[in-house]
C-alpha positions as semicolon CSV with decimal commas, in nm:
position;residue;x (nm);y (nm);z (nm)
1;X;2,312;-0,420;1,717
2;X;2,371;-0,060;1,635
3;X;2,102;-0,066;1,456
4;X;1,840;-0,223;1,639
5;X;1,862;0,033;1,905
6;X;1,825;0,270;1,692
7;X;1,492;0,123;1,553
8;X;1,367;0,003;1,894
9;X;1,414;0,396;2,000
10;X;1,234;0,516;1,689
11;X;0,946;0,209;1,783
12;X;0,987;0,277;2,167
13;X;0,871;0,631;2,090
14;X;0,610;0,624;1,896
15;X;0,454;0,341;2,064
16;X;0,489;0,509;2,413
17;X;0,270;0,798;2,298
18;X;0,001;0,556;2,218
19;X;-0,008;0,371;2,465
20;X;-0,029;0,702;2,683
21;X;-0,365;0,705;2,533
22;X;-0,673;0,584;2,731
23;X;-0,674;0,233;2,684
24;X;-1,074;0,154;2,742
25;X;-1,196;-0,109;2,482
26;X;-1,524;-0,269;2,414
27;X;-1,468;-0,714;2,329
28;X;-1,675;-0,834;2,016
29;X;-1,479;-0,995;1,728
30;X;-1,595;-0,893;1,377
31;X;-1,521;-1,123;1,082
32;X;-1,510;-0,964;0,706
33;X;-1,351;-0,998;0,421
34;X;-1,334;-1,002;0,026
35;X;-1,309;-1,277;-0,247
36;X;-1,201;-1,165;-0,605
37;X;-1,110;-1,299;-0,908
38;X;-0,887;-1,153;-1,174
39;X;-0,826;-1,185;-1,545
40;X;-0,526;-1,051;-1,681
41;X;-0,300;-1,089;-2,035
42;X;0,004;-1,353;-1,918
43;X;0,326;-1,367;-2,070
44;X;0,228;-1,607;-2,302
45;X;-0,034;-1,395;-2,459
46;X;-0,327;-1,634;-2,303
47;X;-0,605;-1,423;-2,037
48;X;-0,522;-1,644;-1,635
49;X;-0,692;-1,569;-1,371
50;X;-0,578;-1,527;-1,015
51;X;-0,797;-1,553;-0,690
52;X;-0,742;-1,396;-0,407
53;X;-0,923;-1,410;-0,020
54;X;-0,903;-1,118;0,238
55;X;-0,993;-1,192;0,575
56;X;-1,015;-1,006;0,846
57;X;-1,075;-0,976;1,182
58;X;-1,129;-0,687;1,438
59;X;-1,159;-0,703;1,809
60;X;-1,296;-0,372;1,860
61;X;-0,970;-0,245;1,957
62;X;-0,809;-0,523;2,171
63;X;-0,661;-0,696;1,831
64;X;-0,628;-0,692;1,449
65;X;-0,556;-0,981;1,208
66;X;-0,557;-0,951;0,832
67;X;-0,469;-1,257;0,591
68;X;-0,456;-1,227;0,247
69;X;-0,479;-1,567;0,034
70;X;-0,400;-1,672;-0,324
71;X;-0,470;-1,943;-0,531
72;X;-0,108;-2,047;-0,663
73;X;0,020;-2,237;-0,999
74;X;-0,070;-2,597;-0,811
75;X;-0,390;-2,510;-0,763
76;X;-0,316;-2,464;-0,385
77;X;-0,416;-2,265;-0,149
78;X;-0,137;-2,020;0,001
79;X;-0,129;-1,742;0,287
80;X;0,048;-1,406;0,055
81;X;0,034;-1,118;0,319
82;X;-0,020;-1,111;0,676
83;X;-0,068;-0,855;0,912
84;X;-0,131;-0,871;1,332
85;X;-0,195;-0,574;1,526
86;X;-0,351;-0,337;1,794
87;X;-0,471;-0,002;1,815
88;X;-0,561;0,239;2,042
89;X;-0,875;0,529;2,075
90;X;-0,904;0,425;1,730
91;X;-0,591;0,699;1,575
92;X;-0,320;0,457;1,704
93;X;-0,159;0,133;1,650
94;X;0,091;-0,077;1,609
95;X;0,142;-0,384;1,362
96;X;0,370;-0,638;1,258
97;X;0,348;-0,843;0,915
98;X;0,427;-0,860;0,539
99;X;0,240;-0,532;0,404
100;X;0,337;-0,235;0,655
101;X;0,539;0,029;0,358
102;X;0,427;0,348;0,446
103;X;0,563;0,535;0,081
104;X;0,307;0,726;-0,061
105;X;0,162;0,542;-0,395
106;X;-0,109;0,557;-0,668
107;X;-0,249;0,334;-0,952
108;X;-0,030;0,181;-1,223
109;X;0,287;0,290;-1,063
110;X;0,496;0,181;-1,317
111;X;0,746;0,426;-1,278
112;X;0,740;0,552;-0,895
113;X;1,010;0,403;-0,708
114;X;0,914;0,133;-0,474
115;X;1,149;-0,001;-0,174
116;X;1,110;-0,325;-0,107
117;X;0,988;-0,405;0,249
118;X;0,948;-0,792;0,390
119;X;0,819;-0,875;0,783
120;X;0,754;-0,517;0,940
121;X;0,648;-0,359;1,274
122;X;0,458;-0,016;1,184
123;X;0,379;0,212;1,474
124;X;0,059;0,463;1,365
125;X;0,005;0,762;1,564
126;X;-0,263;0,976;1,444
127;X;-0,133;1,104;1,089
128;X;0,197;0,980;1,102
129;X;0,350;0,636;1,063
130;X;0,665;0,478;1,102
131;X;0,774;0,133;0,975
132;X;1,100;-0,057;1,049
133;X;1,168;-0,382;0,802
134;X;1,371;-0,694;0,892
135;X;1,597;-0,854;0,609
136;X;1,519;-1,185;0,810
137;X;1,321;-1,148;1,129
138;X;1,331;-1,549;1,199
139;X;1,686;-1,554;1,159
140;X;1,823;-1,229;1,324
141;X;1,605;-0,967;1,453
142;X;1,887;-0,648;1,475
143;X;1,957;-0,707;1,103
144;X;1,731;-0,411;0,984
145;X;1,688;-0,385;0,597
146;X;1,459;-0,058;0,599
147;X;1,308;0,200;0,762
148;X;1,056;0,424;0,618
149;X;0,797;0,699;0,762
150;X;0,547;0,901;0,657
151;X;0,336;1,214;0,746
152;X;-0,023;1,269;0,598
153;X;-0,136;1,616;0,627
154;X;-0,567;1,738;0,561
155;X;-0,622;2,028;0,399
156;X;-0,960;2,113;0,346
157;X;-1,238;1,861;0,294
158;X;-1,143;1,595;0,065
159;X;-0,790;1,721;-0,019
160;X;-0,469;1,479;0,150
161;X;-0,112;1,497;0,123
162;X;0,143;1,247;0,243
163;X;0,524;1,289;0,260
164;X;0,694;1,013;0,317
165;X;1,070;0,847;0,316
166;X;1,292;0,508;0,310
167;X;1,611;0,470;0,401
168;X;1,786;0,127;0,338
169;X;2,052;0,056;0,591
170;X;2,274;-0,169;0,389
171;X;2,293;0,054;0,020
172;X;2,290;0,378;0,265
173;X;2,026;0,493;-0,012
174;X;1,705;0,775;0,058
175;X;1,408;0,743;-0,155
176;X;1,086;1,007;-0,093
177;X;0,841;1,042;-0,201
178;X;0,513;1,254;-0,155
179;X;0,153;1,231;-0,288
180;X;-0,216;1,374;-0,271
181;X;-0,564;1,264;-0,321
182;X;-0,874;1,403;-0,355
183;X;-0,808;1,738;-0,513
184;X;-1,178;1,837;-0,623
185;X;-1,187;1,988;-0,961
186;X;-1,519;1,971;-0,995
187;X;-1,613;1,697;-1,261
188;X;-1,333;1,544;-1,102
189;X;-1,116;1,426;-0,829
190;X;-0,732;1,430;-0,883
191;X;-0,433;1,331;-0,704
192;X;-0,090;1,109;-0,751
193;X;0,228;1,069;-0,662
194;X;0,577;1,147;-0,710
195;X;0,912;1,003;-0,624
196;X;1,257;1,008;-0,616
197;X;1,539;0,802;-0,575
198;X;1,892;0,963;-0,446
199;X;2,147;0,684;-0,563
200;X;1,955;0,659;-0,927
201;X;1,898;1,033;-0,952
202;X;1,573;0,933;-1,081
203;X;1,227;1,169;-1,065
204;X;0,957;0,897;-1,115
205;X;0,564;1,052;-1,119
206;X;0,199;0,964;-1,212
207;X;-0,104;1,197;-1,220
208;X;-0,452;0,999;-1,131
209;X;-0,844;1,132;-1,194
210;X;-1,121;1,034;-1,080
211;X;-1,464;1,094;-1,246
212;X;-1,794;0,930;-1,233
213;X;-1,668;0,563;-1,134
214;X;-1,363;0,568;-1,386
215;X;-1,011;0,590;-1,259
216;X;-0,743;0,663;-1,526
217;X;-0,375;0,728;-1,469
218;X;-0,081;0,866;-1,675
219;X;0,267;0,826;-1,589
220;X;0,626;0,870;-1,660
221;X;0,971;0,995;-1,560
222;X;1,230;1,304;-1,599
223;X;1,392;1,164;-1,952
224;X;1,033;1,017;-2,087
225;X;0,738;1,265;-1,940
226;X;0,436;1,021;-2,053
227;X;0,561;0,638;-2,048
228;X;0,210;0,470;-1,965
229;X;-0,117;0,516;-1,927
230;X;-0,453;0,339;-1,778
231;X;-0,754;0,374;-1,693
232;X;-1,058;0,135;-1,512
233;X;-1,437;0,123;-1,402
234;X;-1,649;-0,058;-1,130
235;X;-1,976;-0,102;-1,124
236;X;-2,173;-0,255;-0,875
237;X;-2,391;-0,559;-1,036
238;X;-2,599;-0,771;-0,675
239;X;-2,363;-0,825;-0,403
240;X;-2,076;-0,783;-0,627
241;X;-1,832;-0,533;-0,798
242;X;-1,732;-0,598;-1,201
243;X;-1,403;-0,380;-1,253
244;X;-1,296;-0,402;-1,640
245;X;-0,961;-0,231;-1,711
246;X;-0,637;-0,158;-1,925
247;X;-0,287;-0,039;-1,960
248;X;-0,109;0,067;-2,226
249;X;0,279;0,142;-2,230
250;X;0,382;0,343;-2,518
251;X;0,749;0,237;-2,520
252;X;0,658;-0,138;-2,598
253;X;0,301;-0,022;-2,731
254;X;0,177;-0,299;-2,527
255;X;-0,210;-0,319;-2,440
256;X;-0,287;-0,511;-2,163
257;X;-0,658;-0,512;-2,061
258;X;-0,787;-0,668;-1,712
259;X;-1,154;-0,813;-1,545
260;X;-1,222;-0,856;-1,181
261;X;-1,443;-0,927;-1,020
262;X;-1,488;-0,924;-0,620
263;X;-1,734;-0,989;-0,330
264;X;-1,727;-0,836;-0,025
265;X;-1,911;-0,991;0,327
């Protein structure tokens, strides 16, 4: 119970500063979404391909919904993420579902720590964000597994940096993390991310570029400085978006090449 109050404080504030906000909204649902198919190397050394539908649904401001969709191994239909929510003047908002995490992230993230988070509420107000993760929320709603929150500061045009943290409240263990995007180098745009995990004393990082519709990423850790690396493009062919891909880790010297392909409505 201990911690629940402590949670529904953290919640209770952030959400009463939004809802300070003017409240006016305008009705008029808006359906979108995005259908993709992807082609990946399996275990097994054969190329599968996973599906995947994104829908979403906006009602200017009164309500949220996002469900994401996969095709599973029996060829059935099955609902991934979800995510319900509302927002205010457009800056603020509050959610509940499956894909709230707040830590700062990048591309292949192989070796950036990543704290688990199941069912969520996330509170957004303006550039900062707190979320608050239940280890069961059908089962008992003060047993907190997580909390994490996060700061994203501008500077400049293009140029963002995010600082963010997670604390889990049963290993008493602090991962942060903090990461940028859209450092302009001219030919290029850079950013990426960097991590660290208390209880495994263990600096993860991963640099990312940008340049003319490519994205490639590098990444490794404090004992091994370059562990993987990546790298894919997109081009736009009709109404839909070809990405072709790869990975390659140069522990396992593993190559592992990928095809998508996605449409967007």
């Amino acid at each position: 119970m201990r911690n629940l109050l402590i949670t529904t404080g953290i919640v209770a504030i952030f959400a009463g500063a939004a809802f300070a906000e003017d409240t006016t909204v305008t009705a008029g649902p808006t359906l979108s979404g995005e259908f993709s198919i992807d082609i990946a190397e399996t275990a097994a050394g054969d190329y599968g391909a996973t599906t995947d539908l994104d829908l979403g649904i906006d009602a200017a401001g009164l309500a949220s919904v996002d469900l994401d969709f996969g095709l599973n191994s029996n060829d059935s239909i099955e609902l991934d993420d979800w995510t319900v929510g509302t927002s205010v003047g457009g800056s603020i908002g509050v959610s509940l579902g499956t894909d709230q995490g707040v830590m700062p992230g990048a591309e292949g993230e192989q070796t950036l720590a990543a704290p688990a988070m199941g069912t969520a509420v996330k509170v957004n107000v303006g550039d900062a964000a707190v979320a608050v993760g239940f280890t069961d929320m059908a089962a008992d709603v003060t047993d907190i597994s997580n909390i994490q929150g996060a700061y994203t500061l501008s500077l400049g045009d293009t140029l963002n940096v995010t600082a963010g943290g997670d604390y889990n409240m049963d290993s008493e263990n602090f991962v942060l993390g903090v990461g940028a995007s859209g450092l302009d180098v001219g030919i290029a745009s850079l950013g990426g991310a960097l991590t660290y995990d208390m209880d495994a004393e263990d600096i993860g990082f991963e640099v990312v570029a940008n340049a003319m519709g490519i994205t490639t990423y590098l990444n490794g850790d404090q004992d091994e400085m370059l562990q993987n690396i990546g790298g894919e493009y997109t081009i736009g062919l009709g109404g839909a978006d070809v990405t072709a891909g790869a990975a390659y880790n140069l522990d396992d010297e593993e190559f592992t090449p990928t095809l998508g392909v996605s449409f967007s409505f």
